[in-house]
N, C-alpha and C positions, 0 to 999 in steps of 0.2 A: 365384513365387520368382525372384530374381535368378540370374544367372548367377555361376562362382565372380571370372570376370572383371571381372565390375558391381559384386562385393561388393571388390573390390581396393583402388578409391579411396574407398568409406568407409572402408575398416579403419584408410585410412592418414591419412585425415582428421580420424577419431575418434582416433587415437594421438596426433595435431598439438595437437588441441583439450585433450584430456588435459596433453599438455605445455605447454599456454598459448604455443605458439609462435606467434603474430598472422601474422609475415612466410608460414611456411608452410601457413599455414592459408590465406590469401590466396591463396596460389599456388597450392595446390591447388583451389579454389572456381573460380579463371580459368582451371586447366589442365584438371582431372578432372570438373568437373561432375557430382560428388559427389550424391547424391538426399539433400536436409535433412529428407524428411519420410520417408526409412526409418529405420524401431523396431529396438531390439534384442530380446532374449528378456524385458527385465524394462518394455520397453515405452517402453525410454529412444529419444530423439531424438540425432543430434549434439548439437545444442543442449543438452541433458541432461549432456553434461560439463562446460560452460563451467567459466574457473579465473577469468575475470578479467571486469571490465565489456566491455574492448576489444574482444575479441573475442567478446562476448555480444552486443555492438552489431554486427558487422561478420557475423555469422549473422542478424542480427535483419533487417538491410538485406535482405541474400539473399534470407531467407525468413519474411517477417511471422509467415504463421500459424503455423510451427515453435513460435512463443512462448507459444500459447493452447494445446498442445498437453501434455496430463497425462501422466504414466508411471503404473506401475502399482500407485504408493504414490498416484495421485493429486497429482503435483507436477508445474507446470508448470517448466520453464528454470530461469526466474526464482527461484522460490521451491528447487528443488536449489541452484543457489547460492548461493542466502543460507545456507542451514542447514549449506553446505560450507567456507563462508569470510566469511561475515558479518563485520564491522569496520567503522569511525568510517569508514575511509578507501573500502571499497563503500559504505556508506550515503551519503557525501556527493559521490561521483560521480555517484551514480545520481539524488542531489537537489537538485544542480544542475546537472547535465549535464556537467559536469568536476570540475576540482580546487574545494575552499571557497577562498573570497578566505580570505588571511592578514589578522589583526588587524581593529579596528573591534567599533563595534557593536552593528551592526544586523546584522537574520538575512540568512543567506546566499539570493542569489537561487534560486528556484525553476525547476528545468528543468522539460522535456517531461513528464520520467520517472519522479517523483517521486508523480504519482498511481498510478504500480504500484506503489508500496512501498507507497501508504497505504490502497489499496482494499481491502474486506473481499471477504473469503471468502465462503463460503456456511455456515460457520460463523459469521461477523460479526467475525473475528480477518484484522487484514492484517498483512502483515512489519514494517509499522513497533513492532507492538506485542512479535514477538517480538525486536527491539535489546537486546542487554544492555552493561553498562558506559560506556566512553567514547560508545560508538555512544549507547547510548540518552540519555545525560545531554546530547551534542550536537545530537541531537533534540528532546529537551525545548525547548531555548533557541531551535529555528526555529518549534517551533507554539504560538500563542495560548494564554497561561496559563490555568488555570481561575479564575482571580478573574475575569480576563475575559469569561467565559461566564455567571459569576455576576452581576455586573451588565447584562448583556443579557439574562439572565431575568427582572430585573425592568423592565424596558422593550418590554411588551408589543407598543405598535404597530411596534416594529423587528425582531422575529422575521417569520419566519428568515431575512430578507434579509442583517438588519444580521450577523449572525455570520459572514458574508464577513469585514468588514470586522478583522476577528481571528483570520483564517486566510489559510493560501494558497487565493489566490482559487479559488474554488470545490468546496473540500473540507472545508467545513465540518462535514457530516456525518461524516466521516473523521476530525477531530479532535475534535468530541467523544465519538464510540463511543470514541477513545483515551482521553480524559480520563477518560469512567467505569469503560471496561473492561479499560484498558491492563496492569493488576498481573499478571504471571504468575499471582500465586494466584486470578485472577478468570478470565482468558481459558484458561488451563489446565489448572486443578485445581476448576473452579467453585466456587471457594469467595465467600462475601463477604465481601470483607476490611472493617475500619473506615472506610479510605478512599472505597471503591466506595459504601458504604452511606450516610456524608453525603452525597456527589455525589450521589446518587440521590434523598438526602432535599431538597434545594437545585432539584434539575430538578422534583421531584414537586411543588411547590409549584406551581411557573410553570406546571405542566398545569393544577391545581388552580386559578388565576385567569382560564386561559384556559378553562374549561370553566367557570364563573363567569360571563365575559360570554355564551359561548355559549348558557345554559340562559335569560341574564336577554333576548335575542334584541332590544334596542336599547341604541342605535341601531344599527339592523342592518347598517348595514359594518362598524362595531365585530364586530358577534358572525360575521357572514361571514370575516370575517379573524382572527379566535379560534380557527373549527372548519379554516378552510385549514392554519394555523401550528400549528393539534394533531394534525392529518393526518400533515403533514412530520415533526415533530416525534419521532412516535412511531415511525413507519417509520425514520428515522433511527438509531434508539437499539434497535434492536430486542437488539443485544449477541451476545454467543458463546453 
């Protein structure tokens, strides 16, 4: 255990952080050297208060692993925030790395950070899919529509590379678990909705042709590259 002396400049850190004060939250980090990786009673971090992205960044700098760090609801940093103050305007800090350009249009470039919003769980649900309203409708408009995924289902030899090419680069698998399992009534309430269930029916096919070449085993790069892209494929989609 800390001393009540050592407990001083958390208290007064975590007050800072509470208060979204950036300047004095800096000036504490430089003056008190504050420990980021002491817990509270319910298993919170500093870092477990964040109000804003700024200062979610400027803890994160501090202390990387603070961020991989769960409480005792199981929520790291990141995901307390979003459920404390979720908005259009967090989401698109965190998904470009600053402010969205104004007007145009084409999707907004893609930060660093943007693969913590979209990374699943170990339930197979990431932040992006809990977005509601404006958040979620400005979302929509940055990842690869599902028409688009539908026709790279029927373009076998270009799975799974080519669905790069309709996402941000390299979270392809991240935006289509979104596109099947995105619906609150699916990733939450496990229901199937109408929508979830033709998406499902539209991806079942394209297994159903690559398991097709597979069984017919030539020309066997052909069916070599059927059973790779059904491998990915299904690990990818595993869902909530």
């Amino acid at each position: 255990l800390k001393s009540a002396f050592g407990q001083r400049p958390h208290a007064a850190l975590v007050e800072q952080i509470t208060a979204d004060s950036y300047d004095e939250v800096k000036r504490l980090l430089d003056e008190a050297g504050a420990d980021l990786m002491q817990r509270d009673p319910h298993g919170n971090l500093p870092a477990h208060h964040c109000r804003s992205v700024g200062v979610y960044r400027l803890l994160a700098v501090m202390e990387p692993k603070a961020m991989q760090i769960r409480n005792k609801h199981g929520q790291t940093p990141l995901e307390y925030l979003w459920d404390r103050a979720a908005s259009i305007q967090l989401l698109q800090e965190f998904w470009c790395g600053g402010p969205a350009p104004v007007g145009g249009e084409d999707r907004a470039p893609v930060g660093p950070e943007a693969g913590q919003l979209l990374r699943l769980d170990e339930h197979g649900v990431s932040l992006c899919m809990r977005a509601e309203g404006k958040a979620r409708d400005w979302l929509l408009e940055q990842l690869g529509p599902w028409d688009d995924f539908s026709k790279y289902f029927k373009m076998l030899e270009s799975l799974p590379v080519g669905l790069n090419k309709i996402s941000p680069e390299g979270h392809w698998r991240e935006v289509l678990a979104f596109h099947l399992f995105g619906e609150f009534d699916v990733w939450k309430d496990g229901k199937l909705s109408a929508q979830c269930q033709v998406r499902l029916e539209e991806f079942g096919v394209c297994l159903k042709l690559l398991c097709q070449r597979v069984l017919k085993r030539t020309p066997e790069p052909e069916a070599r590259h059927a059973l790779d892209a059904l491998e990915i494929l299904l690990e990818a989609t595993r869902g909530p």
